[in-house]
N, C-alpha and C positions, 0 to 999 in steps of 0.2 A: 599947819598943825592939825593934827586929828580932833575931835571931840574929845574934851575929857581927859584929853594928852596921851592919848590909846591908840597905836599905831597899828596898822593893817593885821599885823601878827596877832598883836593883842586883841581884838573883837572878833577874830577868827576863835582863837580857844574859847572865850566869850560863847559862843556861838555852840560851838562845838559841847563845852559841856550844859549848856539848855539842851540842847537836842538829847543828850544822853541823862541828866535830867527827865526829860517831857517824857523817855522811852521808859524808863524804867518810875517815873512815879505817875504819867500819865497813866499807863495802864494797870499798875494795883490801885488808883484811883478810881478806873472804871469798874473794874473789880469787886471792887469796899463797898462804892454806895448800889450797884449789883445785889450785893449781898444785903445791905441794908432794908431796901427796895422790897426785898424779897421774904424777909422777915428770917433771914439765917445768916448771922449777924458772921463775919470773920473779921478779924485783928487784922490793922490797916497795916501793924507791923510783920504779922505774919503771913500779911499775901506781898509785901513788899522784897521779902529776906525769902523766899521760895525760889524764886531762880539762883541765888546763892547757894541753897542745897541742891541745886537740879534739878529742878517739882516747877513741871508743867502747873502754875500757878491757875492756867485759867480752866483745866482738863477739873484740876481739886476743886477749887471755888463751885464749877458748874455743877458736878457732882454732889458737893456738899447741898448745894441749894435744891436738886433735883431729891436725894433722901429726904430733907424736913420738909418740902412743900408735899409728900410722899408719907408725913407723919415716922418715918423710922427718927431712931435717936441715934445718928452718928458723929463720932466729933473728927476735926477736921485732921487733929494729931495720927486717927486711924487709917484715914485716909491718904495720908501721905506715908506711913509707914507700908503700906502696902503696896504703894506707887515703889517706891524703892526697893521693897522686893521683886521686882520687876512682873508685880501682878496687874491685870487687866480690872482697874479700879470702873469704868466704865460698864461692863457686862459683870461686878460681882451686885454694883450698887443697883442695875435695872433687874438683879436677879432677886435682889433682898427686897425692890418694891414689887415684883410678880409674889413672889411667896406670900409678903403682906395682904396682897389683898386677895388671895386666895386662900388665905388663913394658914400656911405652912409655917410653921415653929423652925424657922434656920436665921439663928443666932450670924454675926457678924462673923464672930472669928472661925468657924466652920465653912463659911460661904469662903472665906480667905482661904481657907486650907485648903478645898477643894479646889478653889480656882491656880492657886498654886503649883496642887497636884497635876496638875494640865490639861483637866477634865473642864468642858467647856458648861460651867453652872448655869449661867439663864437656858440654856438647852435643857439639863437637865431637870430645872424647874419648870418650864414648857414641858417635856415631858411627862412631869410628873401629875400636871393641872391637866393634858390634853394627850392621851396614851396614845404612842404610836403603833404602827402596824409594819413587823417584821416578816418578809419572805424568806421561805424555805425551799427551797436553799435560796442561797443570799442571789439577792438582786445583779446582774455583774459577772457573775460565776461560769467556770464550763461548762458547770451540770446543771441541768434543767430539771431536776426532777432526782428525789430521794428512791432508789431502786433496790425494790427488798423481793423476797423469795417465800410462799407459804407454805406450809407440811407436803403440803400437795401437787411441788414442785414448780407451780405458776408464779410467774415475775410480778410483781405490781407497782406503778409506777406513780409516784405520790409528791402530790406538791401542797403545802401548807402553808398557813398565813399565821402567827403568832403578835398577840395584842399584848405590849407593853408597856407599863410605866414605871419611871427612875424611882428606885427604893435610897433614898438620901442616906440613910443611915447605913447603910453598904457601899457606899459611892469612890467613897475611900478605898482604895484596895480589892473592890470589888472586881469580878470580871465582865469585860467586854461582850458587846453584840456578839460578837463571833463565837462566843464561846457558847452563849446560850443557843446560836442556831446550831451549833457542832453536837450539842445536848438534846435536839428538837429531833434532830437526824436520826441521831444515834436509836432513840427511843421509839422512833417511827420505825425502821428498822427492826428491833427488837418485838415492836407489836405485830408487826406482818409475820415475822417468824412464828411467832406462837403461835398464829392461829392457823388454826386445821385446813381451812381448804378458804382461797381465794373470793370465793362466792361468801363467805363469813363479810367479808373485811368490805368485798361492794354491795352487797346488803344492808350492812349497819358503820357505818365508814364513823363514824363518833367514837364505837370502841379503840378506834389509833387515841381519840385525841382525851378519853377518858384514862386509856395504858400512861400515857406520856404525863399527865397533871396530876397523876397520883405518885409521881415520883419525884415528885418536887425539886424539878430540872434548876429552876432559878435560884438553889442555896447556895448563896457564896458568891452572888451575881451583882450586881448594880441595879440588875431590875429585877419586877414583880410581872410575875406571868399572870394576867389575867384572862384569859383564853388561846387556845389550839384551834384553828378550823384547819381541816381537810380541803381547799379548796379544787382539788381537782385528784381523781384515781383513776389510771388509766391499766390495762392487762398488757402485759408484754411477751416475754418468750418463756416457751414451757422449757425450764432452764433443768424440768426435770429427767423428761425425756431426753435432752441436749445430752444430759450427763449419763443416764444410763446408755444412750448410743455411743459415745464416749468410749465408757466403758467395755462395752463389747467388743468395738472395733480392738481395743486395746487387747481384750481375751482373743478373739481371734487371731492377731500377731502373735503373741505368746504362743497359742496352740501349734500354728503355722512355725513358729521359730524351734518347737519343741520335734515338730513331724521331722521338720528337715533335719535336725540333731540325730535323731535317729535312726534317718535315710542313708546320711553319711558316715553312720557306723557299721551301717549295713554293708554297705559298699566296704567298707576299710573291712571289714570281717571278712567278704565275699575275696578280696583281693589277697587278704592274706592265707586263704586257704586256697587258692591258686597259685602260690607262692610253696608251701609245702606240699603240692603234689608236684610242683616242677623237683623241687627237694629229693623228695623220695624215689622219683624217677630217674633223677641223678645216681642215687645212692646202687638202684637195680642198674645199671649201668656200670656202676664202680664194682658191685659186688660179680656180673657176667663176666667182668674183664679181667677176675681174680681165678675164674675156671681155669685155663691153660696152663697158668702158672700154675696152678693145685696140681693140676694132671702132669705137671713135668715134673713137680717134687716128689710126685706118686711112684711116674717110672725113676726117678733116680735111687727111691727108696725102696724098692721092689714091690711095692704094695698095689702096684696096674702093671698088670701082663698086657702080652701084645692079643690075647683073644678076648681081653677086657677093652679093650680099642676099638678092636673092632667090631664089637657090638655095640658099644658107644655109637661109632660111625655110622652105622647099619640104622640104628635107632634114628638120628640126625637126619639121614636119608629118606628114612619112611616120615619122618613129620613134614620133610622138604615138600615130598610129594604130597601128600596129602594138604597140605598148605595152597599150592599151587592146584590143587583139584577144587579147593574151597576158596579159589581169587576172585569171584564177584562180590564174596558176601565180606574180604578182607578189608577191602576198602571201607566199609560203614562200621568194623571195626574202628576201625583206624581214625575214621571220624567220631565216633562215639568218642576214642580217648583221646583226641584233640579238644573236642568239647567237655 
C-alpha cells in the first residue's frame, strides 16, 4: 500500500496542483516582497489576481516600482488600465520619469493619450529636452536639393537644416515631420522667387532663412521651429534664357508655319488663274467655231453676198501671208502664250 493510502494517481494530482500552486503564488510572491523591498508597496491580492485579467503582472509591478523610486505618484490601478488599452505602459512611464526630471508639466493621463494616439512619447519627450536637427529636403528623398528660380532668371539650388523640438501641447493632432519640411520647401522657394537677382540671395543667404521664420511655418505642427540654416547654396541653369530660347524657337515655327500658309495660297491663287485662262481660251475657241455657222445663216438670210465672201477670203489670204512672212518671230509668240 501507498503512503497515506494514496495511490500513484493520487500524489500525481498532489503533485500536479503544488506545481501550479508554486507558479502562480510563487511568482506574485516574488513580486509582493519586490515591491515591498523597494518601498512601492502592491497588494499581494492584486499582483496574484493580475494574470486572471490578462496583466503582465510582472511588466506592472516593475513599472510601478520604476515611477515611485522616480518620485512620480502613480497608482498601480492606472497602470493596468492602460495596459488594457493596449498602451505601451513601459515607454509612457520612462516618458513621465524624463519629463520629471527635466521639469516638463505632462500629467499622466496626457502621456496616455498621446501614447495611445500612436505618437511614440518618450521620443517626443527626448525631443523635446534635446532638439533635433531636420534635412531639407528629407533625408531618403530623390531630391537633393530644394530648386527655385530668381527675377533674374538664375536657378539656385538650396539645401537646408531645420532645428526642432516637440511642442506637447500640439502633439495631439498636430502635423508630422513631413509636413513641416513640405512647409520649409515651400517658403524657401517662395524666398528665391522674390528676390531680385541671384547674387542677393549668395551674398546674404540668411534672408531664405529670416523669409521662412517669419512666417511661422510650425502652426499647427507638433513641433517648434527653433532655427532655419541654409546649409549649402549652389547656382544652377540660367532657366531664364532656357526659356526665352524656348520661346523664340517657338516664334520662329509659328512665323515659318505662317510663311508657308501663305506660299500655298500663293500657289493655289497662281493655279487657279491658269485654270481660267485655259477657260477663256476655251471660250475663244468655242466662240471662232461659231463664225461659219454665222456666215451660213447670213448667206441663207441674204445679208452676205457672194462679193462679201470674197473679200472675206481675200482678207484671210493676205493675213495667211503675212503670218507666214512673220514665221520666225511666231513661234516666241506662241511661247509667250504657252507661258
Amino acid at each position: 500500500m501507498s503512503i497515506l493510502g494514496l495511490g500513484a494517481g493520487g500524489w500525481a494530482v498532489i503533485v500536479f496542483a503544488l506545481i501550479v500552486t508554486f507558479y502562480f503564488l510563487g511568482g506574485a510572491l516574488m513580486l509582493w516582497i519586490q515591491s515591498i523591498v523597494s518601498s512601492a508597496h502592491v497588494s499581494f491580492i492584486s499582483i496574484l489576481l493580475m494574470p486572471v485579467r490578462k496583466i503582465n503582472r510582472a511588466l506592472i509591478v516593475n513599472n510601478y516600482i520604476n515611477s515611485r523610486k522616480a518620485g512620480l505618484n502613480l497608482e498601480v490601478n492606472d497602470l493596468e488600465t492602460h495596459y488594457l488599452a493596449k498602451g505601451n505602459v513601459t515607454r509612457v512611464v520612462q516618458a513621465l520619469i524624463a519629463a520629471n526630471k527635466a521639469n516638463i508639466d505632462l500629467p499622466f493621463n496626457k502621456a496616455t493619450a498621446i501614447d495611445l494616439a500612436g505618437r511614440d512619447i518618450l521620443d517626443a519627450i527626448n525631443t523635446s529636452v534635446n532638439p533635433k536637427v531636420i534635412d531639407v529636403p528629407k533625408t531618403g528623398s530623390d531630391r537633393r536639393t530644394i530648386d527655385a528660380v530668381a527675377k533674374d532668371g538664375i536657378q539656385l539650388r538650396v539645401r537646408a537644416r531645420i532645428t526642432v523640438r516637440t511642442y506637447l501641447a500640439r502633439l495631439i493632432g498636430g502635423a508630422t515631420e513631413d509636413t513641416v519640411i513640405a512647409r520649409v520647401g515651400e517658403g524657401i522657394v517662395s524666398a528665391i522667387g522674390s528676390a531680385s537677382s541671384h547674387k542677393d540671395v549668395l551674398e546674404n543667404p540668411d534672408m531664405i532663412s529670416r523669409t521662412v521664420l517669419d512666417k511661422q511655418l510650425d502652426a499647427g505642427t507638433a513641433f517648434e521651429i527653433l532655427s532655419i540654416d541654409i546649409a549649402d547654396v549652389d547656382v544652377g541653369e540660367n532657366i531664364g534664357a532656357k526659356l526665352q530660347t524656348d520661346q523664340a524657337e517657338a516664334d520662329k515655327r509659328v512665323a515659318q508655319a505662317q510663311a508657308e500658309k501663305r506660299r500655298a495660297m500663293a500657289v493655289a491663287q497662281e493655279q487657279e488663274m491658269k485654270a481660267r485662262v485655259v477657260e477663256n481660251r476655251a471660250k475663244v475657241v468655242q466662240a471662232e467655231a461659231e463664225v461659219p455657222l454665222a456666215m451660213a445663216d447670213a448667206f441663207r438670210s441674204g445679208n452676205l453676198g457672194i462679193m462679201d465672201y470674197a473679200n472675206y477670203s481675200n482678207i484671210q489670204a493676205d493675213t495667211r501671208m503675212r503670218d507666214s512672212l512673220a514665221g520666225e518671230q511666231k513661234p516666241k509668240q506662241d511661247d509667250e502664250q504657252k507661258s
